[in-house]
C-alpha positions, 0 to 999 in steps of 0.5 A: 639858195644859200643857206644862210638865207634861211637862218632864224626860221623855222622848219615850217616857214622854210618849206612856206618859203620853197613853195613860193613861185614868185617874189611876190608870193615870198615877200607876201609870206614874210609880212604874214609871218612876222620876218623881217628880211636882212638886206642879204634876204632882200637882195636875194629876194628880189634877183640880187648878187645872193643868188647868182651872177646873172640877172634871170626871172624869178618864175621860169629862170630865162636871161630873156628879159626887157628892161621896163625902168628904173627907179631911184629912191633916197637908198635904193635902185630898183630895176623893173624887168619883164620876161619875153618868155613867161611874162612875169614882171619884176624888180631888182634892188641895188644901192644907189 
């Protein structure tokens, strides 16, 4: 993960942050700690430009997944996917 990802925490929380397996264990972590995310953070968070070029799971890194929906707010768009190998579901956000 970039760098830059990590600027304004500490030490303590980027470890926190390394020991996450999943988005939702990440963004569970930010709200106990006080972090609002920038919209790089974000975008990296949820499967975004940030992190790589190609879309793959957040738990086990496979291209093997099932378009689930979309779903598109006043800002947003957010795609739901679901691993055919882990099962894992997530999401990625896009502007509209």
């Amino acid at each position: 993960m970039d760098a830059k990802l990590f600027e304004g925490l500490t030490e303590e929380q980027i470890a926190k942050v390394k020991d996450c397996k999943n988005t939702e264990e990440l963004l569970k972590l930010a709200k106990e700690e006080g972090v609002e995310l920038s919209e790089e953070q974000l975008e990296a968070v949820s499967g975004g430009g940030a992190c790589s070029d190609t879309l793959k799971c957040v738990t086990c890194g496979s291209t093997n997944l099932k378009l689930e929906y979309t779903r598109v707010g006043p800002v947003f768009k957010d795609t739901y996917y679901t691993c055919n190998d882990c099962h894992q579901q997530f999401y990625r956000r896009g502007k509209k």
